[in-house]
mmCIF file as gemmi writes it, N, C-alpha and C atoms, coordinates in Angstrom:
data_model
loop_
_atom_site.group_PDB
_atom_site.id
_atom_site.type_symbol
_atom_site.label_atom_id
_atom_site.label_alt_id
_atom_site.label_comp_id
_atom_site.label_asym_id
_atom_site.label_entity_id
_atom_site.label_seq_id
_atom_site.pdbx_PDB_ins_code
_atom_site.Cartn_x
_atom_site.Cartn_y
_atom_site.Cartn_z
_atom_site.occupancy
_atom_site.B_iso_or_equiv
_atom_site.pdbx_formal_charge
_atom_site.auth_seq_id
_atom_site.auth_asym_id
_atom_site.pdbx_PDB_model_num
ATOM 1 N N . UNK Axp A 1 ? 22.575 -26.869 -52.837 1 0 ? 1 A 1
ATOM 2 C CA . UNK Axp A 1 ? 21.183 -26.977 -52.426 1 0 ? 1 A 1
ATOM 3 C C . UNK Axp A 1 ? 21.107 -27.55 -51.01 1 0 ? 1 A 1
ATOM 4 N N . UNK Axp A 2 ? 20.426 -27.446 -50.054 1 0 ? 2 A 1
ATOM 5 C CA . UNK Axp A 2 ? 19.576 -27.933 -48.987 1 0 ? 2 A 1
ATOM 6 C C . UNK Axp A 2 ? 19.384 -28.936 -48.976 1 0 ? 2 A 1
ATOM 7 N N . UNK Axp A 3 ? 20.397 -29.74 -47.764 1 0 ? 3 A 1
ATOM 8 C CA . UNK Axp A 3 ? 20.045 -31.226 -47.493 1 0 ? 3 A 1
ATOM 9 C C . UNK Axp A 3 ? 18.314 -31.591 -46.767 1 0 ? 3 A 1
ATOM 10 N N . UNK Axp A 4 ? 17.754 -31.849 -47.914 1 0 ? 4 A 1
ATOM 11 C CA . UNK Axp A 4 ? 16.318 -32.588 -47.083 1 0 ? 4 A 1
ATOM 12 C C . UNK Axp A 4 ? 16.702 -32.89 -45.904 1 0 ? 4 A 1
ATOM 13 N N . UNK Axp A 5 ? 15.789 -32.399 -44.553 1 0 ? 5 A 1
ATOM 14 C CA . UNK Axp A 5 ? 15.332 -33.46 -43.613 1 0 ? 5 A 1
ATOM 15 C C . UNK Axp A 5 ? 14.448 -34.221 -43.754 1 0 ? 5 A 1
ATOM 16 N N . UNK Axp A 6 ? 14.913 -36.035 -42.956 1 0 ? 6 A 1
ATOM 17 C CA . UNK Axp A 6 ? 13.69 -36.349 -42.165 1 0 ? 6 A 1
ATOM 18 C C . UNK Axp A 6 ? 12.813 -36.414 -41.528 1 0 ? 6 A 1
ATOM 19 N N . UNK Axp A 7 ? 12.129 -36.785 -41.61 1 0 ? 7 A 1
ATOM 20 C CA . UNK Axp A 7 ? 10.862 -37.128 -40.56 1 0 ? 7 A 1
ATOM 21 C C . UNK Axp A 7 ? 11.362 -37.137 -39.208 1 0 ? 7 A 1
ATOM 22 N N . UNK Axp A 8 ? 12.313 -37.756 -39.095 1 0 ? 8 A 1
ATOM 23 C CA . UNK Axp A 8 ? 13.073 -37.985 -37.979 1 0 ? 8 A 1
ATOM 24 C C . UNK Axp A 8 ? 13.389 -36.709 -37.064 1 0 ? 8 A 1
ATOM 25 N N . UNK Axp A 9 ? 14.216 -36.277 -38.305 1 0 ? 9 A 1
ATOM 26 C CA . UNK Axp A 9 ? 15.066 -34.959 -37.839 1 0 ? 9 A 1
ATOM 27 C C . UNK Axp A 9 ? 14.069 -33.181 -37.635 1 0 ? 9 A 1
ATOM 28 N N . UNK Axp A 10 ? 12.768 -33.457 -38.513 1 0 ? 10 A 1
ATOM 29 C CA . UNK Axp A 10 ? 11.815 -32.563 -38.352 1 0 ? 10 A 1
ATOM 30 C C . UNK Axp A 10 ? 11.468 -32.883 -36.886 1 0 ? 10 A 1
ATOM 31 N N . UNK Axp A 11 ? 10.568 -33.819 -36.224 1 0 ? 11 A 1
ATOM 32 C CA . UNK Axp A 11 ? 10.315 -34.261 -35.338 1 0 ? 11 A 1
ATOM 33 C C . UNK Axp A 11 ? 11.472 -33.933 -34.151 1 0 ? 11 A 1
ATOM 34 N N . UNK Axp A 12 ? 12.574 -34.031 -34.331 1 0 ? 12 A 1
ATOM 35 C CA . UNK Axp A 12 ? 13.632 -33.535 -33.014 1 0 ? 12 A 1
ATOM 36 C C . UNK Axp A 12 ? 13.514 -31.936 -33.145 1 0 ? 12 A 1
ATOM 37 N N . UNK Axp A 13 ? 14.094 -31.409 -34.181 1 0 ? 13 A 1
ATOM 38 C CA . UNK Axp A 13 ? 13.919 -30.265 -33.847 1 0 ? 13 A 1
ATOM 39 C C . UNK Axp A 13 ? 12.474 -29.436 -33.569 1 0 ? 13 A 1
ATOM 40 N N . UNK Axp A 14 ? 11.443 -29.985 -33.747 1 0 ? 14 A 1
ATOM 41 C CA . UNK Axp A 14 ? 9.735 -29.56 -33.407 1 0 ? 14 A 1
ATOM 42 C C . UNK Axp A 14 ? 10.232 -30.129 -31.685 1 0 ? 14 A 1
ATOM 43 N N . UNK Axp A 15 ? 10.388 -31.339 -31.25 1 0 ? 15 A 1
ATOM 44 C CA . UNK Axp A 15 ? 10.611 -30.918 -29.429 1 0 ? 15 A 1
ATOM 45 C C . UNK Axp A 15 ? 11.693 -29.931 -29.27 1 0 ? 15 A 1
ATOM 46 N N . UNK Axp A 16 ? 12.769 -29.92 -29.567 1 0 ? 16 A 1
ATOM 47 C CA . UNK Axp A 16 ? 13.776 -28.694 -29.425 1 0 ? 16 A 1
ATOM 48 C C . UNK Axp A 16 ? 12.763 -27.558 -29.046 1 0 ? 16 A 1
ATOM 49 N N . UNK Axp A 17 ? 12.038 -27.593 -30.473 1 0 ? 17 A 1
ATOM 50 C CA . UNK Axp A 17 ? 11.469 -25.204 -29.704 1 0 ? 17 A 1
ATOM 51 C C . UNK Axp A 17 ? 10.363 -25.648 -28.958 1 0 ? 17 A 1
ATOM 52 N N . UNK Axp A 18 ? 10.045 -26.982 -28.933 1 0 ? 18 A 1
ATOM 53 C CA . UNK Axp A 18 ? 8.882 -26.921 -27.859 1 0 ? 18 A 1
ATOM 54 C C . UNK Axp A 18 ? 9.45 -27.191 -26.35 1 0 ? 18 A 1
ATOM 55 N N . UNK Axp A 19 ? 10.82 -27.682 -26.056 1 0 ? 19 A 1
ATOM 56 C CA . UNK Axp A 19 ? 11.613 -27.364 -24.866 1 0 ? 19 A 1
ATOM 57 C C . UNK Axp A 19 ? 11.464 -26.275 -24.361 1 0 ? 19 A 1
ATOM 58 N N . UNK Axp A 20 ? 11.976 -24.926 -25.575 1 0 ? 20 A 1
ATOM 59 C CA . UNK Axp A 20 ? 12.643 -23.903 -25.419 1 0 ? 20 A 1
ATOM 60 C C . UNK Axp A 20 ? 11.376 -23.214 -25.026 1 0 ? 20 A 1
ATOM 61 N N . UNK Axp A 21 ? 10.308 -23.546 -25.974 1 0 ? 21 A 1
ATOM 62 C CA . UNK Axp A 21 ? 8.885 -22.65 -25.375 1 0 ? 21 A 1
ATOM 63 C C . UNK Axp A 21 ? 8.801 -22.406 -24.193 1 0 ? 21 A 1
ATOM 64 N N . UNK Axp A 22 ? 8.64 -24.314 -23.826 1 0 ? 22 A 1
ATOM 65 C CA . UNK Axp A 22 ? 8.253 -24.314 -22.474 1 0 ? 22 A 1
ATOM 66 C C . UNK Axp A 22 ? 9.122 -23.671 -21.558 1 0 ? 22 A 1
ATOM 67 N N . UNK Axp A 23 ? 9.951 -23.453 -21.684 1 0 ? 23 A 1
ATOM 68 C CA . UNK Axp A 23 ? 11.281 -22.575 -20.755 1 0 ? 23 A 1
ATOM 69 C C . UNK Axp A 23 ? 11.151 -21.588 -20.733 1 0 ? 23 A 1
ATOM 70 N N . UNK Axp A 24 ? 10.654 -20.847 -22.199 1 0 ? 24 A 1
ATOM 71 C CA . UNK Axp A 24 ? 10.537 -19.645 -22.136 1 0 ? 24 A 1
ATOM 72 C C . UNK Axp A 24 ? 9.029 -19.267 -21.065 1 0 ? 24 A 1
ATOM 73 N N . UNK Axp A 25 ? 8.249 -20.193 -21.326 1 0 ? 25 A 1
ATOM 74 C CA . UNK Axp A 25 ? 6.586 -19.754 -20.851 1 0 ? 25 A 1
ATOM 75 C C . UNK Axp A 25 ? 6.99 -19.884 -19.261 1 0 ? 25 A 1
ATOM 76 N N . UNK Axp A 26 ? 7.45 -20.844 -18.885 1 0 ? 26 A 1
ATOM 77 C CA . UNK Axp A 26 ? 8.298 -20.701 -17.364 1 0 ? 26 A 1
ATOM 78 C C . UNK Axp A 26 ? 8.679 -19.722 -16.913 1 0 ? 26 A 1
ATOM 79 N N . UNK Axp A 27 ? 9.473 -19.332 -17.388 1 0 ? 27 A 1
ATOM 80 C CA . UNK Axp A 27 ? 10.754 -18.172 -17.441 1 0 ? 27 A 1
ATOM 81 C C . UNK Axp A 27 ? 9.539 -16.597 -16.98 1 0 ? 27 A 1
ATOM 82 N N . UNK Axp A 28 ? 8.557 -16.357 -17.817 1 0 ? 28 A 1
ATOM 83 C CA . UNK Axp A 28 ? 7.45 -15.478 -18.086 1 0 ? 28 A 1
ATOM 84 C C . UNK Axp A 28 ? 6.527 -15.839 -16.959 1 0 ? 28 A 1
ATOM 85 N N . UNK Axp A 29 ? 6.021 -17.271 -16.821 1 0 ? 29 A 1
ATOM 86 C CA . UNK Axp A 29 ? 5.4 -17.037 -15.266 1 0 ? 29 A 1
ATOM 87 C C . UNK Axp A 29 ? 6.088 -16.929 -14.32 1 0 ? 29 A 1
ATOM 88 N N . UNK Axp A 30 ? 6.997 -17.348 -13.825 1 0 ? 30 A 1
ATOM 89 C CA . UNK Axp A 30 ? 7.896 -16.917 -12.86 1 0 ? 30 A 1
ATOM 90 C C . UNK Axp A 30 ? 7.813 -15.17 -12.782 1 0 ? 30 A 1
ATOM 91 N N . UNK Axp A 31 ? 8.36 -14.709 -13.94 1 0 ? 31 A 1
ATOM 92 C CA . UNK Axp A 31 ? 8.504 -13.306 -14.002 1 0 ? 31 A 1
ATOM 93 C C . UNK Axp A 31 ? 7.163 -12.68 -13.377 1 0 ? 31 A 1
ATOM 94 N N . UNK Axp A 32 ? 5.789 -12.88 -13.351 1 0 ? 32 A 1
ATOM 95 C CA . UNK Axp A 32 ? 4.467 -12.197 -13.538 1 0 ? 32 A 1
ATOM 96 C C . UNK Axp A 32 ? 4.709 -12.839 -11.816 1 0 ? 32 A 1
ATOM 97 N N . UNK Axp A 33 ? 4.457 -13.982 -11.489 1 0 ? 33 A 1
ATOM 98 C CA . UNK Axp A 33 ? 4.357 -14.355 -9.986 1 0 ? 33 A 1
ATOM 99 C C . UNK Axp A 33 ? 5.398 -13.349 -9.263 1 0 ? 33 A 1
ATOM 100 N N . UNK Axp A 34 ? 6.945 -13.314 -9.45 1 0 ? 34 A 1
ATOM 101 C CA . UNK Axp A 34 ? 7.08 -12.892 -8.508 1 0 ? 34 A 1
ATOM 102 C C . UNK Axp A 34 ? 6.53 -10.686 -9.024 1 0 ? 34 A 1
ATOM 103 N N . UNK Axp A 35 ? 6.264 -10.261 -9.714 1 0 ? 35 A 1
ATOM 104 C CA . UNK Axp A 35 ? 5.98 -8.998 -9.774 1 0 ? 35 A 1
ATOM 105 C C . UNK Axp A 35 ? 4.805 -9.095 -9.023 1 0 ? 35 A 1
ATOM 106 N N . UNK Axp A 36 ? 3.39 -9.514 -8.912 1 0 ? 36 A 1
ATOM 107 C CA . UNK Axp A 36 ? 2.676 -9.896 -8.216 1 0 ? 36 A 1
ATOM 108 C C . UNK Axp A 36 ? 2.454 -10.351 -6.907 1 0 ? 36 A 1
ATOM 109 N N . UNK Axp A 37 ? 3.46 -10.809 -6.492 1 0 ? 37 A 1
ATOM 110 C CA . UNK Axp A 37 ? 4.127 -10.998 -5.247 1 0 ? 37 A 1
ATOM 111 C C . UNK Axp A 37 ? 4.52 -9.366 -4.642 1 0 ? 37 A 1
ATOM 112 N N . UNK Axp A 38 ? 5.528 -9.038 -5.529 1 0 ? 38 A 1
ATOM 113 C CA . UNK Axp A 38 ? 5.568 -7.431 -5.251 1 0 ? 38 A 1
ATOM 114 C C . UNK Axp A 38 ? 5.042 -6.488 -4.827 1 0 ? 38 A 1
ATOM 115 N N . UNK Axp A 39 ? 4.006 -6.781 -6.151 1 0 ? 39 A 1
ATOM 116 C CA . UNK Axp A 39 ? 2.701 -5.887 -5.92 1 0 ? 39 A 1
ATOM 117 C C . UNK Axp A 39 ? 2.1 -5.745 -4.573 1 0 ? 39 A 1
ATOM 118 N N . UNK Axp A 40 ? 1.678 -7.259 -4.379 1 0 ? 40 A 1
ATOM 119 C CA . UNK Axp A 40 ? 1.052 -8.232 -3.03 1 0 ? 40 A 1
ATOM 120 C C . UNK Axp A 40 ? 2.036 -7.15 -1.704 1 0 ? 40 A 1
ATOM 121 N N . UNK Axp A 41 ? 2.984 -7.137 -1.677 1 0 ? 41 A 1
ATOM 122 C CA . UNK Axp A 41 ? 3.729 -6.764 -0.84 1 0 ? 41 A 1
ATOM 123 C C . UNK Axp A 41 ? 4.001 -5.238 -0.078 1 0 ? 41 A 1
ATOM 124 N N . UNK Axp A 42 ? 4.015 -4.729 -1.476 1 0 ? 42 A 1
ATOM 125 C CA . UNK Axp A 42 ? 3.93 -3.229 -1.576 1 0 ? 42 A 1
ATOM 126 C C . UNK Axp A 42 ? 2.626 -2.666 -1.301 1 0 ? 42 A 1
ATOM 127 N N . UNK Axp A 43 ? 1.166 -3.23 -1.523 1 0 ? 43 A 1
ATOM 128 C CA . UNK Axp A 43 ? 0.15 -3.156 -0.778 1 0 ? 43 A 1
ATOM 129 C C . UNK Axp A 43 ? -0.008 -3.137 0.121 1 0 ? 43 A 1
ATOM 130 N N . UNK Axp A 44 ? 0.232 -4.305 0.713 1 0 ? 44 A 1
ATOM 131 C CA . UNK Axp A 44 ? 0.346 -5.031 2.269 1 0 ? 44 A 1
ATOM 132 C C . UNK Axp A 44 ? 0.488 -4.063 2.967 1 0 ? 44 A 1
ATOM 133 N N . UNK Axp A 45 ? 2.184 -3.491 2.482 1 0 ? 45 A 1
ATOM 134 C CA . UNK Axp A 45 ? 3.012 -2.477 3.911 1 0 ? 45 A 1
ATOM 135 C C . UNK Axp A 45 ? 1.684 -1.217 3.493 1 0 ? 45 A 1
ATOM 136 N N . UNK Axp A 46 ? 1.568 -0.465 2.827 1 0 ? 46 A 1
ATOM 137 C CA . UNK Axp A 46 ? 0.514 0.791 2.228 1 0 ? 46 A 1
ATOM 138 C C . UNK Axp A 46 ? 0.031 0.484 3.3 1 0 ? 46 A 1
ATOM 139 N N . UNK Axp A 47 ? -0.563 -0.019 3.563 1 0 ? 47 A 1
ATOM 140 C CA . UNK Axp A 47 ? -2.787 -0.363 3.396 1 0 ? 47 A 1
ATOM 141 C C . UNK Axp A 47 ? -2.176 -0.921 5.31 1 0 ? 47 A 1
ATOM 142 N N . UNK Axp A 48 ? -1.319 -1.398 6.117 1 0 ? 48 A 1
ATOM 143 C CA . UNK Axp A 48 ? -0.767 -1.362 7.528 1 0 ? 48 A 1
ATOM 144 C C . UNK Axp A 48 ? -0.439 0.15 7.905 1 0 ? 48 A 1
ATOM 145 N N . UNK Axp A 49 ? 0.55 0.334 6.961 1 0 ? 49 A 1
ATOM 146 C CA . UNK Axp A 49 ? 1.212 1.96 7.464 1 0 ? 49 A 1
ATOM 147 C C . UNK Axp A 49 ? -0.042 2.653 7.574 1 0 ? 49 A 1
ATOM 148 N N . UNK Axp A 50 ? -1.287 2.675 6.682 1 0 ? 50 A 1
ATOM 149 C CA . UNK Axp A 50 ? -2.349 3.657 7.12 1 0 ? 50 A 1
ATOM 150 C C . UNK Axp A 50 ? -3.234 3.629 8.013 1 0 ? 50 A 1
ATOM 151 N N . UNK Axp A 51 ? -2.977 2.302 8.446 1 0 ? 51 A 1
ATOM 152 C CA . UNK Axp A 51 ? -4.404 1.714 9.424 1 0 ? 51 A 1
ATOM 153 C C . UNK Axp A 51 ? -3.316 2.069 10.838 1 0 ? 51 A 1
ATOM 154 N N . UNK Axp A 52 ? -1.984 1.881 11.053 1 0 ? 52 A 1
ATOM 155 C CA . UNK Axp A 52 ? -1.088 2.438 11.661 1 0 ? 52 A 1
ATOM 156 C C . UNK Axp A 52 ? -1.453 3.927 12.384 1 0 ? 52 A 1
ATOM 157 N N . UNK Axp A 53 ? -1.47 4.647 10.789 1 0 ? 53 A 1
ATOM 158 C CA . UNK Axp A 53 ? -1.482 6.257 11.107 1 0 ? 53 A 1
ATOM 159 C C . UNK Axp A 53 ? -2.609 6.385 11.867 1 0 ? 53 A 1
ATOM 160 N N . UNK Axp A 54 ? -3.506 6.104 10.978 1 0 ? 54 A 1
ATOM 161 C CA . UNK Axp A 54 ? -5.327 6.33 11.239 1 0 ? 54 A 1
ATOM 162 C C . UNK Axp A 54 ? -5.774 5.847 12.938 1 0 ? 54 A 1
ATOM 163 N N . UNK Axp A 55 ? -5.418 4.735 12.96 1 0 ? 55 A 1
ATOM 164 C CA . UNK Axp A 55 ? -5.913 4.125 13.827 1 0 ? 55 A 1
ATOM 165 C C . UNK Axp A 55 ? -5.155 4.047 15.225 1 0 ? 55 A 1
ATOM 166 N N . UNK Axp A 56 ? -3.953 4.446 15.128 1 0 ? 56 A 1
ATOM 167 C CA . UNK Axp A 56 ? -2.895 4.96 15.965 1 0 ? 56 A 1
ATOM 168 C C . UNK Axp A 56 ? -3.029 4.152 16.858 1 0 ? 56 A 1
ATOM 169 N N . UNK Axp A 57 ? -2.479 2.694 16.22 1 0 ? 57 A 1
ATOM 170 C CA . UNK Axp A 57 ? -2.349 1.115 17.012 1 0 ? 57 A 1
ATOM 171 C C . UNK Axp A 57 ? -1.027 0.609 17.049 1 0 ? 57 A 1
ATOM 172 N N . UNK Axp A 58 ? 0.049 1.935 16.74 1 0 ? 58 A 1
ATOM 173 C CA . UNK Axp A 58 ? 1.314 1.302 16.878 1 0 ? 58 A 1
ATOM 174 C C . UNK Axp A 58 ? 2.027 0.207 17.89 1 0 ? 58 A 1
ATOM 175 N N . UNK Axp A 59 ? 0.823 0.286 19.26 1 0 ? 59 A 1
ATOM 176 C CA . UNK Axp A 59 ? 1.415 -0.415 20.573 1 0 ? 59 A 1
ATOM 177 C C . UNK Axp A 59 ? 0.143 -1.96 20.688 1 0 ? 59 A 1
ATOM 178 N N . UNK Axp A 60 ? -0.659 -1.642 19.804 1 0 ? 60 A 1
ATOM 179 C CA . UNK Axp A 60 ? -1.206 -2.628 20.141 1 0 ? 60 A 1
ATOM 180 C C . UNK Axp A 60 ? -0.901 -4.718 19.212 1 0 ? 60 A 1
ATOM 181 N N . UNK Axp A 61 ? -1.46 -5.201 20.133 1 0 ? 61 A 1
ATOM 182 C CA . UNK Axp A 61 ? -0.531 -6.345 19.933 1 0 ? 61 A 1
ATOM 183 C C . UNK Axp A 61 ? -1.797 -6.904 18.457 1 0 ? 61 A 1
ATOM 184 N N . UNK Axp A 62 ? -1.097 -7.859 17.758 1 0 ? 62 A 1
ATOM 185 C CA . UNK Axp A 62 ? -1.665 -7.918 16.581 1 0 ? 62 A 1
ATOM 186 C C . UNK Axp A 62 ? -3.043 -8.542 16.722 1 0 ? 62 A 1
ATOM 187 N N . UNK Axp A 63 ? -3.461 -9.871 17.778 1 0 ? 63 A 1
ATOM 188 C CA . UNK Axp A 63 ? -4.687 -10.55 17.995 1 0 ? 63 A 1
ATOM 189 C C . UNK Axp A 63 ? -5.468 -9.377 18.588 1 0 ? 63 A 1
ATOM 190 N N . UNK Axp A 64 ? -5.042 -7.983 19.231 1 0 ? 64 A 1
ATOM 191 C CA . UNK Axp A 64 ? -6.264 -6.896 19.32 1 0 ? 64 A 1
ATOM 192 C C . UNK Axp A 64 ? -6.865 -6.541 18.226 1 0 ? 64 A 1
ATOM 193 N N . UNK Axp A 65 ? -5.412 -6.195 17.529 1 0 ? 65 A 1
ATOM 194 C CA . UNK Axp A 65 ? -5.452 -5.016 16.172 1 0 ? 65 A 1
ATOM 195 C C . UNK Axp A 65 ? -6.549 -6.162 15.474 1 0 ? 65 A 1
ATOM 196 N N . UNK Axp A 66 ? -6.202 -7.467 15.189 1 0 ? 66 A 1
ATOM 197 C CA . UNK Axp A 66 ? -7.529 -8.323 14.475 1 0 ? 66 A 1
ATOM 198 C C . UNK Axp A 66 ? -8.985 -7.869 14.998 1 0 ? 66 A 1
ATOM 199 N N . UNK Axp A 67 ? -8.869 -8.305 16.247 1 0 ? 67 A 1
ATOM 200 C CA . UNK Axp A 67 ? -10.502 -7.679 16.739 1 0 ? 67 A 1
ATOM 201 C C . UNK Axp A 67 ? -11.055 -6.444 16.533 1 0 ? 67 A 1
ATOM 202 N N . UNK Axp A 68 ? -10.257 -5.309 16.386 1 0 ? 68 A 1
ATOM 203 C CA . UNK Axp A 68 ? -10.459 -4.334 15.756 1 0 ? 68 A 1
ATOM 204 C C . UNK Axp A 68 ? -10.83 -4.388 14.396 1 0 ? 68 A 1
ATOM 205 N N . UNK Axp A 69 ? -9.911 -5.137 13.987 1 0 ? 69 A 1
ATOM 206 C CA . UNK Axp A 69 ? -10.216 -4.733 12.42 1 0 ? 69 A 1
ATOM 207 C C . UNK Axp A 69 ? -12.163 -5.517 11.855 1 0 ? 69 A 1
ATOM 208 N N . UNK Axp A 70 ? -11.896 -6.503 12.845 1 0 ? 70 A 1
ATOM 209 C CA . UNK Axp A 70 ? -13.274 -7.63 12.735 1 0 ? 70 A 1
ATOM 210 C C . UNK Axp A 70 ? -14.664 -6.689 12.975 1 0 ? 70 A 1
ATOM 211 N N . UNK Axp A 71 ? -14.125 -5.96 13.655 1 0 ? 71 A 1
ATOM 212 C CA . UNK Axp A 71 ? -15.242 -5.26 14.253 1 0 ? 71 A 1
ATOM 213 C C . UNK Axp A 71 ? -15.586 -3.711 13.768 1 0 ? 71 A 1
ATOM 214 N N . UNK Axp A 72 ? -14.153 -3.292 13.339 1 0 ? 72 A 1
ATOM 215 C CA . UNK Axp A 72 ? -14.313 -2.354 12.322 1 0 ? 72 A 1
ATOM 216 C C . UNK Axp A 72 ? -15.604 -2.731 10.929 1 0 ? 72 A 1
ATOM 217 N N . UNK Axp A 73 ? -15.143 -4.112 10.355 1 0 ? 73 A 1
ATOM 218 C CA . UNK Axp A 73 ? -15.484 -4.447 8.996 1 0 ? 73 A 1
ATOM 219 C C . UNK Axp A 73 ? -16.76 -4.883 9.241 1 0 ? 73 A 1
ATOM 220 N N . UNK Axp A 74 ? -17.877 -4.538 10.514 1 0 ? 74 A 1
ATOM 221 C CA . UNK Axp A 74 ? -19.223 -4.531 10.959 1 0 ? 74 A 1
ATOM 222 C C . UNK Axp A 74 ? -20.443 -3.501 10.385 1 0 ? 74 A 1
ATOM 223 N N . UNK Axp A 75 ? -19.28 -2.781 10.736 1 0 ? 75 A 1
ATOM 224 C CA . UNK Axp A 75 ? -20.252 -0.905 10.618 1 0 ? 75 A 1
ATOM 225 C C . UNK Axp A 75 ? -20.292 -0.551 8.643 1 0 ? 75 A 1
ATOM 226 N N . UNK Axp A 76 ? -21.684 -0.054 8.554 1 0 ? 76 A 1
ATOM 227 C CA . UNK Axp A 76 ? -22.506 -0.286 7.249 1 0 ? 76 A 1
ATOM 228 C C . UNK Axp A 76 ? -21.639 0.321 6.328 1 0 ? 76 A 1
ATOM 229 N N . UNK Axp A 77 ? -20.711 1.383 7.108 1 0 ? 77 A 1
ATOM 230 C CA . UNK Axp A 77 ? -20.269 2.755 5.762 1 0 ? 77 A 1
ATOM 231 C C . UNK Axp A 77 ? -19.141 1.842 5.393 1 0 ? 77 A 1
ATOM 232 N N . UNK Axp A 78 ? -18.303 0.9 6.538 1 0 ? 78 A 1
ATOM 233 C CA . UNK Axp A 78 ? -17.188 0.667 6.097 1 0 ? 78 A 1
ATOM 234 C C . UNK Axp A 78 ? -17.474 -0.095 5.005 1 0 ? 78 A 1
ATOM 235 N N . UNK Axp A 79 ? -18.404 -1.679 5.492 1 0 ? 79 A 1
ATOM 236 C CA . UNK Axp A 79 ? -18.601 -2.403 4.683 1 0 ? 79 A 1
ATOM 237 C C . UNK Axp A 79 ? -19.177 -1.978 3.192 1 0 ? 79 A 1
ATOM 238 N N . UNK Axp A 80 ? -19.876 -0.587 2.798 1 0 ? 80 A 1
ATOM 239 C CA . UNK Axp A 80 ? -20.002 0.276 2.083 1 0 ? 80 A 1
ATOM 240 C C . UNK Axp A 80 ? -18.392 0.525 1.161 1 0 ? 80 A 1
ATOM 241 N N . UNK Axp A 81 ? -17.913 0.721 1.684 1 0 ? 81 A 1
ATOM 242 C CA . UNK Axp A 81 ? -16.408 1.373 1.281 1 0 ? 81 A 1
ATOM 243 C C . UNK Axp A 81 ? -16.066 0.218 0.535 1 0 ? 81 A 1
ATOM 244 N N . UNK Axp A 82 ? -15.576 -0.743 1.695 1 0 ? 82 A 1
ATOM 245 C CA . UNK Axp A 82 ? -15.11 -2.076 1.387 1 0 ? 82 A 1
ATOM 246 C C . UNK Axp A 82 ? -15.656 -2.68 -0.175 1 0 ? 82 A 1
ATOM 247 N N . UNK Axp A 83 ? -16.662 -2.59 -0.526 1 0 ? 83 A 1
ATOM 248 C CA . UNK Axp A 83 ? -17.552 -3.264 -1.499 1 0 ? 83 A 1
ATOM 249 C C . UNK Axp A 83 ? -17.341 -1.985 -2.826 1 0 ? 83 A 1
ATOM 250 N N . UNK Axp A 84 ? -16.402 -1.123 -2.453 1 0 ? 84 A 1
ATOM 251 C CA . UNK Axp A 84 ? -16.512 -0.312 -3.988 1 0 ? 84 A 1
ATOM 252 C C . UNK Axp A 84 ? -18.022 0.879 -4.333 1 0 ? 84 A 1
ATOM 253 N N . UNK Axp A 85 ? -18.419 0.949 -3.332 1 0 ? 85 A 1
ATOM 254 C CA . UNK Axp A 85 ? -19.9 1.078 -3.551 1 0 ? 85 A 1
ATOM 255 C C . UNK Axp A 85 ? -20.144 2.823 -3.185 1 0 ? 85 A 1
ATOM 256 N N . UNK Axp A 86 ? -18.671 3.282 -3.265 1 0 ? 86 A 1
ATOM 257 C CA . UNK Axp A 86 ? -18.708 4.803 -2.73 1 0 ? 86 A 1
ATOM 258 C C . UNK Axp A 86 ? -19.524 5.879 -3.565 1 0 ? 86 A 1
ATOM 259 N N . UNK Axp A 87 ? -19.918 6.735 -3.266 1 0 ? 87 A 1
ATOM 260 C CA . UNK Axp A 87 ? -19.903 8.175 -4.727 1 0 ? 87 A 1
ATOM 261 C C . UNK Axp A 87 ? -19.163 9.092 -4.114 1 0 ? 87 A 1
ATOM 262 N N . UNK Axp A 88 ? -18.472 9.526 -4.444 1 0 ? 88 A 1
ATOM 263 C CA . UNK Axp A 88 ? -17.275 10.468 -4.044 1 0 ? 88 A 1
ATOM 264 C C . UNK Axp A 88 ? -17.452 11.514 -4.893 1 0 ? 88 A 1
């Protein structure tokens, strides 16, 4: 038969899987941050390379390309766009 535990010994092994949880729940945000990060990243370059193509600012220095973009994000259709607000 099955040596009874204690109180004692219930209690150690209840922090044991609550270690391991927490390691595991770690382990899982880590995982989601850096895919998200990824994501973050793989956007980034997209959404440059097109404003690149489009806007054919390969030579210009980045504090222009800002004023551009500032001044782009003025005009009604963009800010239209910007906001999801298309009918296509």
């Amino acid at each position: 038969m099955a040596e009874r535990k204690t109180p004692e010994q219930k209690l150690e092994e209840l922090e044991k899987k609550m270690e391991q949880l927490k390691a595991q729940k770690k382990a899982i945000q880590a995982k989601q941050s850096k895919l998200e990060r990824a994501q973050r990243t793989r956007r980034l370059i997209e959404n440059g390379a097109l404003a690149e193509k489009y806007l054919r600012c390969e030579k210009v220095e980045p504090a222009d390309f800002e004023k551009l973009l500032q001044k782009l994000v003025t005009i009604d259709t963009v800010k239209t766009i910007i906001k999801g607000n298309v009918n296509e």
